[in-house]
Each structure stands twice: as structure tokens, then as C-alpha cells.
Backbone as CSV, one residue per row, in Angstrom:
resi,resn,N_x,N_y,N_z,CA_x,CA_y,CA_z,C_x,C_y,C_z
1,UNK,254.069,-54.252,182.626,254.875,-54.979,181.668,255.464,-54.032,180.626
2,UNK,254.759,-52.622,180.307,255.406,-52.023,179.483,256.475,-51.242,179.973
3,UNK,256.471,-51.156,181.030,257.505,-50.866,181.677,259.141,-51.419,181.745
4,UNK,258.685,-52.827,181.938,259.815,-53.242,182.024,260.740,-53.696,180.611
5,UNK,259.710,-53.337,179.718,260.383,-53.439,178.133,261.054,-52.147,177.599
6,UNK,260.281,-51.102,178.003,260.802,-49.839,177.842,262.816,-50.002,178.650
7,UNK,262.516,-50.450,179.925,263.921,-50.449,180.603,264.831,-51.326,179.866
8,UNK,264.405,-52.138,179.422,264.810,-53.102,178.420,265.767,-52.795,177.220
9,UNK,264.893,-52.049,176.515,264.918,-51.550,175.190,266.652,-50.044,175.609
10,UNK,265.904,-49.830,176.972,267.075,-48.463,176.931,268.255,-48.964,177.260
11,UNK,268.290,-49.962,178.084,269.596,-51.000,178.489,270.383,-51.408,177.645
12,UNK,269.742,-51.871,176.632,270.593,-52.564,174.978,271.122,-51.474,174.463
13,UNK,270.616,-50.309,174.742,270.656,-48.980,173.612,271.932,-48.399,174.001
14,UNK,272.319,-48.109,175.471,273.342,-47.805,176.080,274.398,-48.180,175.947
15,UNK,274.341,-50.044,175.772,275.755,-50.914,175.355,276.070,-50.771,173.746
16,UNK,275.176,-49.889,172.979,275.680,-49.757,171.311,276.128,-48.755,171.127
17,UNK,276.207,-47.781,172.005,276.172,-46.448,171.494,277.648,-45.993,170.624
18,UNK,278.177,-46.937,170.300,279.347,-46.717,169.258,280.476,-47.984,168.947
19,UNK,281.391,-47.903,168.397,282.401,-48.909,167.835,283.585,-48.570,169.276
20,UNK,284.116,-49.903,170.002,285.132,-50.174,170.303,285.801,-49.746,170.292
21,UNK,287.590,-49.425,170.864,288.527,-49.338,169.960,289.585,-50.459,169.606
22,UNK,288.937,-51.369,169.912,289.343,-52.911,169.263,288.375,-52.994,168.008
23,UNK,287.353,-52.882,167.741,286.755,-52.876,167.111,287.361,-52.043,165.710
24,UNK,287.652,-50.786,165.900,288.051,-50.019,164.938,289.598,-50.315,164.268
25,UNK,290.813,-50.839,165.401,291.616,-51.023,164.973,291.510,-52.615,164.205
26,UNK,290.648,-53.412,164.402,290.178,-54.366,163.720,289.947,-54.438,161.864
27,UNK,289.406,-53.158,161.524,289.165,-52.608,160.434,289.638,-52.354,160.320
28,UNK,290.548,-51.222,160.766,291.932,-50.884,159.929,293.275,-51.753,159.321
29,UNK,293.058,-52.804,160.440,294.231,-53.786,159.779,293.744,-54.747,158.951
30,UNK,291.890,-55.126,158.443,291.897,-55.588,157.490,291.802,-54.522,156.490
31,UNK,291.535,-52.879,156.325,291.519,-52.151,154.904,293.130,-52.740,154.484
32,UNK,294.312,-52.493,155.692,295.353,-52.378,155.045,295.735,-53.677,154.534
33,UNK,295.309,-54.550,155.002,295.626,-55.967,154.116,294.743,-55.552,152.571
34,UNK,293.865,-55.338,152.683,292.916,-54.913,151.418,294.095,-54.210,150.033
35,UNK,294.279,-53.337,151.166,295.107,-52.360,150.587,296.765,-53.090,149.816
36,UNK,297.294,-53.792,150.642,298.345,-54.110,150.362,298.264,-55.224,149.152
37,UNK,297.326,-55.900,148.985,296.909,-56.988,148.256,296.796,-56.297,146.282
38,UNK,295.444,-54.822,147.224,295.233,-54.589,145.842,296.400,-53.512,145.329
39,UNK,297.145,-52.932,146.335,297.890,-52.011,145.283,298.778,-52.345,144.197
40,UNK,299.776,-53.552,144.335,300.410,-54.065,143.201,299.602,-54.392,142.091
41,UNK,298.625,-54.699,141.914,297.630,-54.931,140.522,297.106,-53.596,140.001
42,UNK,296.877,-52.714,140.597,296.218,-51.588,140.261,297.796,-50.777,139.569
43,UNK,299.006,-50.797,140.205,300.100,-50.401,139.778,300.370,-51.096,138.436
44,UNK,300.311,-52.388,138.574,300.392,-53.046,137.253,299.844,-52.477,135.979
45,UNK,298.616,-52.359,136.482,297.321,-51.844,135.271,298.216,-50.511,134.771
46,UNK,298.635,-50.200,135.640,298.968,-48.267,135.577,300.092,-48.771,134.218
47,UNK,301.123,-48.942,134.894,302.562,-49.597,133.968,301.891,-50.040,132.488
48,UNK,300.618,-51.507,132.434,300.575,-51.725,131.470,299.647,-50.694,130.393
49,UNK,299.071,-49.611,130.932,298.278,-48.443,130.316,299.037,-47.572,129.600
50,UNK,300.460,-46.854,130.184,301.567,-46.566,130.025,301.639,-47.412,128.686
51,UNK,302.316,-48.852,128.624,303.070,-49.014,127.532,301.980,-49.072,126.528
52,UNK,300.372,-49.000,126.614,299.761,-49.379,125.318,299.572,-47.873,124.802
53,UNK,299.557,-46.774,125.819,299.262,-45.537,124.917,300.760,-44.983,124.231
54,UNK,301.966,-45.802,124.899,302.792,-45.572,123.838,303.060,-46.189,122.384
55,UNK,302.474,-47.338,122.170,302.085,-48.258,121.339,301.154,-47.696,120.511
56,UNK,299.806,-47.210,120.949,299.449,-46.319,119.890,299.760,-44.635,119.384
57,UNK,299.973,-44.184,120.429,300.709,-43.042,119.850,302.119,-43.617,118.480
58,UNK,302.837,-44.772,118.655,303.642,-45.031,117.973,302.836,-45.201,116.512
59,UNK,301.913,-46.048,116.298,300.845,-46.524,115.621,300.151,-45.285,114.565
60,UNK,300.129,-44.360,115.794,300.047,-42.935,114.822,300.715,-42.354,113.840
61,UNK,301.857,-42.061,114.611,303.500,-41.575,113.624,303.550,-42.710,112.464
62,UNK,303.141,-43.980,112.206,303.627,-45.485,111.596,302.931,-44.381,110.382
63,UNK,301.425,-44.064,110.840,300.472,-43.695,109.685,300.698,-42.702,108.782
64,UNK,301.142,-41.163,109.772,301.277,-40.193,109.627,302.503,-40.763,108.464
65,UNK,303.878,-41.152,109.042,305.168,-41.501,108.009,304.620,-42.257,106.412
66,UNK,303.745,-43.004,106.917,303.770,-43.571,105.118,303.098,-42.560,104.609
67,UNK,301.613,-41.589,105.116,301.435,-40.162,103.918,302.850,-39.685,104.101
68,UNK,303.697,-39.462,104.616,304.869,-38.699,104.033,305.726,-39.360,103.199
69,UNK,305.531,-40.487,102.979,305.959,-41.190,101.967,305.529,-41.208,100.455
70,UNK,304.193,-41.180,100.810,303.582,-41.104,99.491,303.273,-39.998,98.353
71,UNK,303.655,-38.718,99.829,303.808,-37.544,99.512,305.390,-36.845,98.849
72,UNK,306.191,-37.475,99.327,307.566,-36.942,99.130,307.864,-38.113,98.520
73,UNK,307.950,-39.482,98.637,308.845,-40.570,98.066,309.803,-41.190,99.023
74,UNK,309.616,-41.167,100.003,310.831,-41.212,101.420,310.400,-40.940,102.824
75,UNK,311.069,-41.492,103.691,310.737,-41.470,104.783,311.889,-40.211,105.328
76,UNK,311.384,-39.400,106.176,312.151,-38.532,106.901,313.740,-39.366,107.312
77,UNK,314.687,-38.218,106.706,315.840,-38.912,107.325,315.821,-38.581,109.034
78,UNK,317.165,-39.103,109.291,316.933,-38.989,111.126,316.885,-37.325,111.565
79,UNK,317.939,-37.316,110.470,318.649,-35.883,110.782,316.893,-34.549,111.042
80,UNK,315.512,-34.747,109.529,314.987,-34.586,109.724,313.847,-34.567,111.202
81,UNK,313.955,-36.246,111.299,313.406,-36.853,112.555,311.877,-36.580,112.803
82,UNK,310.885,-36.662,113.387,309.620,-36.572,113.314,308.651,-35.323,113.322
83,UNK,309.793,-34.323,113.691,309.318,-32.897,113.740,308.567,-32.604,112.047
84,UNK,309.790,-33.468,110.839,309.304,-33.350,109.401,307.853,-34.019,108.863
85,UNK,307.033,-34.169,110.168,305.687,-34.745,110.294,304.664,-33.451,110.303
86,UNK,305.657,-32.649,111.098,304.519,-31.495,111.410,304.728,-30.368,110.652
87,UNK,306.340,-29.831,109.944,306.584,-28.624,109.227,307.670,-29.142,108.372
88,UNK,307.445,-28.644,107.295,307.961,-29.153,105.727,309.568,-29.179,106.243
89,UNK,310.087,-29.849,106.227,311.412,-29.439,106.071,312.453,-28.892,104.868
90,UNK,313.425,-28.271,104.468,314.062,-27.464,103.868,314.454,-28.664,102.405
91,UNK,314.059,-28.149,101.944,314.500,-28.794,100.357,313.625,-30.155,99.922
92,UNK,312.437,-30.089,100.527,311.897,-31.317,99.957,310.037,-30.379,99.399
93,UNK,309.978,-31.196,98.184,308.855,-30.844,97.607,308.284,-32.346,97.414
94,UNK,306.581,-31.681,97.557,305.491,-32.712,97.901,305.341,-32.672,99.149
95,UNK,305.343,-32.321,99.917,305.189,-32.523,101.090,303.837,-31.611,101.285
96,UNK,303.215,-32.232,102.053,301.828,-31.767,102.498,300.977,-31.930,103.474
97,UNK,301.935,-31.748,104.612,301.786,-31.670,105.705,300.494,-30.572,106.677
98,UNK,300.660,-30.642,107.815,300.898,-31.469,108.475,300.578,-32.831,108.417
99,UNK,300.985,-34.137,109.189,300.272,-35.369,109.076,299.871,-35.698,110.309
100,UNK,300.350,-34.686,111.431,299.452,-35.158,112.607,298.448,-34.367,113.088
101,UNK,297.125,-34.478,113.373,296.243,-33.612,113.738,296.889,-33.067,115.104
102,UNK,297.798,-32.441,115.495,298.106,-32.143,116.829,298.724,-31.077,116.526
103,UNK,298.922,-30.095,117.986,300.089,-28.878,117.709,301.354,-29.361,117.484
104,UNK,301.524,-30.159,118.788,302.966,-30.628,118.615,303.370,-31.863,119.038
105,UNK,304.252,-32.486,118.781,304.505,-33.660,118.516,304.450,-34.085,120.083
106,UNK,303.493,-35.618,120.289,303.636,-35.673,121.677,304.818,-36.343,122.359
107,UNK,304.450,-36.356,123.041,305.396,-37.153,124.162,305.214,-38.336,124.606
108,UNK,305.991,-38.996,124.944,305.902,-40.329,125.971,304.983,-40.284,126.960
109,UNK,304.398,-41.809,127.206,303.686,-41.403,128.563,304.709,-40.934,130.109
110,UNK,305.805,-41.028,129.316,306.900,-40.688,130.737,307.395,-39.492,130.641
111,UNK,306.877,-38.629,129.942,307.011,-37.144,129.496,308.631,-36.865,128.858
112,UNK,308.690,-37.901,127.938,310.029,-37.227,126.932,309.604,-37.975,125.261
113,UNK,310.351,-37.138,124.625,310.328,-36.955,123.090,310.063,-38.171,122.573
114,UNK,309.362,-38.657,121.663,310.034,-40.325,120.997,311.321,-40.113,120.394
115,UNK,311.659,-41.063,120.315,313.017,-41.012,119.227,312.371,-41.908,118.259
116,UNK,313.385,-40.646,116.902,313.077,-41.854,115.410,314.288,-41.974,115.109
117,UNK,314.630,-43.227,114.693,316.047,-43.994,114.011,315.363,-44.204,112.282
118,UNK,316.393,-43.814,111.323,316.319,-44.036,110.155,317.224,-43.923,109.540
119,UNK,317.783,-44.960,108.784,317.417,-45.938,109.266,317.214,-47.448,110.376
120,UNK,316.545,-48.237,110.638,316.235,-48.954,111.567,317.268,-49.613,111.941
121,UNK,317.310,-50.233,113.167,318.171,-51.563,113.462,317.454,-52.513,112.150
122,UNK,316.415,-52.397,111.895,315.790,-54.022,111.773,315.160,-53.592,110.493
123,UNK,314.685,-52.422,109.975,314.282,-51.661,108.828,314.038,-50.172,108.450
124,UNK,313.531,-50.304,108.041,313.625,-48.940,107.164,313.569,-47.699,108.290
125,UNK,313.052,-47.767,109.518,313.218,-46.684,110.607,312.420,-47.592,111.516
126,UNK,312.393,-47.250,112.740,312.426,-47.613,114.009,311.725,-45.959,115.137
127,UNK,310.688,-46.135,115.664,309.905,-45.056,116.411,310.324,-45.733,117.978
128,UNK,311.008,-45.000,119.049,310.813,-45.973,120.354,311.123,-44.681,121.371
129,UNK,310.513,-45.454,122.421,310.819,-44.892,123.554,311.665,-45.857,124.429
130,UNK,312.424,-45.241,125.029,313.224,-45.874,126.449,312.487,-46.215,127.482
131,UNK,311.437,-45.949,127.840,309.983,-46.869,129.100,310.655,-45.788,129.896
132,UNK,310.230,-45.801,131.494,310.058,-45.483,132.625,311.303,-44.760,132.574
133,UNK,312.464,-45.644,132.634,314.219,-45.491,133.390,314.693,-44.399,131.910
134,UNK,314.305,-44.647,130.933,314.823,-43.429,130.121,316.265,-44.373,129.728
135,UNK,316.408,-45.492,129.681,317.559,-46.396,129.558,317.846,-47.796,128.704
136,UNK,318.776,-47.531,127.508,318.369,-49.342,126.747,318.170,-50.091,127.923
137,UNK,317.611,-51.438,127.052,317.360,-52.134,127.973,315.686,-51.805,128.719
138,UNK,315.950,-53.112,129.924,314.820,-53.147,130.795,314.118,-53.952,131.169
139,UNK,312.815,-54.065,131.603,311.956,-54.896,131.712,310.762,-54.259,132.576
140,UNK,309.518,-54.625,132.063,308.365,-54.298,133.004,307.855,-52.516,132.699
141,UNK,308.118,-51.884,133.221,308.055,-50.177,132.755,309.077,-49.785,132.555
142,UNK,309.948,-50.349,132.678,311.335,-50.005,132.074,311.722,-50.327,130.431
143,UNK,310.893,-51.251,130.142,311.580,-51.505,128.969,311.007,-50.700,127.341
144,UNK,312.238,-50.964,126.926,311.876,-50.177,125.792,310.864,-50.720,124.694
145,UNK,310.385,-49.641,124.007,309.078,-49.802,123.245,309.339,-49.359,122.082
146,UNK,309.645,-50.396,121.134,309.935,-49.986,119.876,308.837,-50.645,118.722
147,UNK,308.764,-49.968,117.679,307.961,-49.973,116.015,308.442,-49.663,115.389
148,UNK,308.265,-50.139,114.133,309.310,-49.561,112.519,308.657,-50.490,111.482
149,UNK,309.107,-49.958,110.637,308.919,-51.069,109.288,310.184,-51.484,108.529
């Protein structure tokens, strides 16, 4: 009898000895449903990460500008523009800079300059980026990201 369990046991062992190839292409077409499902949300996340670290980087400059306010009496004209955050500009006293702990002024999460308007469409200056397309307008990662007071 132990015999015939042993033959047994090796019989089953023979029919497992690996995956199909129905089997495997089985899995692959559910990862890629997996896949296709989750990549638009994970892209999303990306886009909406993008616009909040431009939001606080903006949030920064908001801070940095009123000590230069309180320091000089005024907000950087345009002509100045945000560089007058990091090195005194020419003819103004009080200033006591730098106001950003950084070397140099950063960038967008889309790797270009902010722009500062001063004064604002809407007040006293305006900090924005153009989003993704680098273009007024937009929507979604495209659109523009503006702050001011």
C-alpha cells in the first residue's frame, strides 16, 4: 500500500510542475486591466501634487514679500520682480534681505521661473505660474496658478 501512494503522490507532482501558457497569458491580461484602471488616478495624484507644491512655494514668496514690505515700505516693483527677495536691489534702503532661505529663487514644478505682476490684475501684485502648457488659460495641469494680495 505504500507503494501505491508513493506512485500516487509522484503522478500529481508531474501534472504541477509549472504554469500553463494560458495560464500566464491569463495574468497578464488581468495586471493590464489592473494597470489601465489604476494609471489615470495615480496620474491624477501626480498633476494634483504639482499644483499644491506650486501653491505653497507661492505661499512662501506671499511671506517672504510682506518682510519686504515692512522692511522697505513697498512691495518690489515688477521691473524689480522676485529676484529683489534674494539681493537688495539698486536704490532702496531697509532692505534686509535675503527673505528666502534658499540660493535661488525656485522654480515651478514644471521647471520655469514664477512670474510676479505688480501691480496685480486684482491687487496689489499677483505671483503665478502658467501650469503644465506654459500658456494663459487652461484646465487640469494646464491651468494657471495664481496668488496676490
Amino acid at each position: 500500500m505504500l507503494r501505491t501512494d508513493a506512485r500516487n503522490v509522484a503522478a500529481r507532482r508531474c501534472g504541477q510542475e509549472g504554469f500553463t501558457m494560458v495560464e500566464l497569458l491569463v495574468v497578464l491580461v488581468i495586471l493590464g486591466l489592473l494597470t489601465s484602471v489604476a494609471a489615470p488616478r495615480v496620474l491624477g495624484y501626480l498633476g494634483r501634487a504639482r499644483t499644491d507644491t506650486a501653491k505653497l512655494e507661492m505661499r512662501n514668496f506671499q511671506t517672504a514679500l510682506d518682510m519686504f514690505v515692512i522692511d522697505v515700505g513697498r512691495y518690489p516693483t515688477q521691473q524689480e520682480g522676485l529676484d529683489a527677495l534674494m539681493a537688495a536691489p539698486q536704490r532702496v534702503s531697509g532692505w534686509n534681505g535675503p527673505y528666502l532661505e534658499v540660493d535661488s529663487l525656485p522654480q515651478d514644478p514644471w521647471g520655469r521661473p514664477y512670474q510676479y505682476r505688480q501691480p496685480g490684475q486684482s491687487g496689489k501684485y499677483e505671483i503665478f505660474s502658467l501650469g503644465a502648457d506654459n500658456a494663459p488659460g487652461g484646465s487640469g495641469d494646464d491651468a494657471d496658478i495664481v496668488m496676490g494680495r
